[in-house]
Phi, psi and omega in degrees: 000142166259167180279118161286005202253289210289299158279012176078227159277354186261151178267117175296305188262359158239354166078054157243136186296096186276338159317320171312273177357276198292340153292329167297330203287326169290333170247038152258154225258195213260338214271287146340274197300341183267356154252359141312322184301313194288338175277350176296151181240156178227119183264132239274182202266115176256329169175151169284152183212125211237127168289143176211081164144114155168231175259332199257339208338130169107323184272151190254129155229137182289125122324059208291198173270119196118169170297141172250085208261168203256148180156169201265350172292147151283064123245033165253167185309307191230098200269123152253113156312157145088335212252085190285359169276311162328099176309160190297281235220104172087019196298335210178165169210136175242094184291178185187114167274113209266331241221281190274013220332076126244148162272154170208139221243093192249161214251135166218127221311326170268000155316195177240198193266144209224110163290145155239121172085356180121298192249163190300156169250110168253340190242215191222117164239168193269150183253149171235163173314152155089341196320155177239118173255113186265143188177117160052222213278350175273166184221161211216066183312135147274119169240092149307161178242284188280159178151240213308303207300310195209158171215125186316294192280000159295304190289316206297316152343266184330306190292001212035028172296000000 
């Protein structure tokens, strides 16, 4: 983010006008913006992975379905701040089979060391509620959501989508 106070309306690092931005953003109509809204998809929280030691302490990162991979860049799934011990890109992928409501925790060959439970992670294991996940200097509980009790493509069923 930039200061608008020190540079304006101009972006210093992509030179775009944000001022533009916010006039398109004023001329769609109420009508327009609520089936844009609507056509947006949200993919919905299958489990969760909760810091409880680090930098991030206290913070939730959502788990959809498919891989969620882990690392301090925003282009992973699970972006973790603060914690330099975490590689930039890829420390870890934590998957969640929608089909089967397991999560499983792999391990990636350019990562860092990975724990689970205690002991190193070498192969992609299946995760239970409560599981203790260690990744660089942070520690993480898993609380699945979907599975035995419930599942996303059951209510979208019930529901006819």
């Amino acid at each position: 983010m930039f200061s608008r106070r020190r540079c304006g309306d101009i972006c210093p690092y992509c030179h775009i006008d944000t001022s533009e931005r916010k006039r398109r953003e004023e001329s769609f109509t109420e009508e327009e913006l609520f089936e844009s809204l609507w056509k947006l998809s949200v993919k919905p929280v299958c489990a969760w992975l909760i810091c409880i030691r680090g930098a991030q302490r206290g913070r939730d990162y959502r788990i959809v379905s498919g891989k969620n991979y882990i690392g301090r860049s925003d282009r992973m799934e699970i972006q973790i701040l603060g914690d330099n011990e975490i590689s930039e890109e890829d420390h870890a992928a934590l998957s969640f089979d929608s089909r089967e409501g397991e999560g499983t925790l792999l391990p990636s060959e350019n990562g860092g060391m990975l724990y689970l439970n205690g002991r190193a992670l070498y192969l992609p294991t299946a995760l239970s509620a409560y599981d203790l996940i260690a990744i660089g200097g942070s520690e993480f509980l898993y609380l699945p959501f979907a599975g035995k009790n419930f599942s996303w493509e059951e209510e979208e069923r019930a529901e006819g989508l």
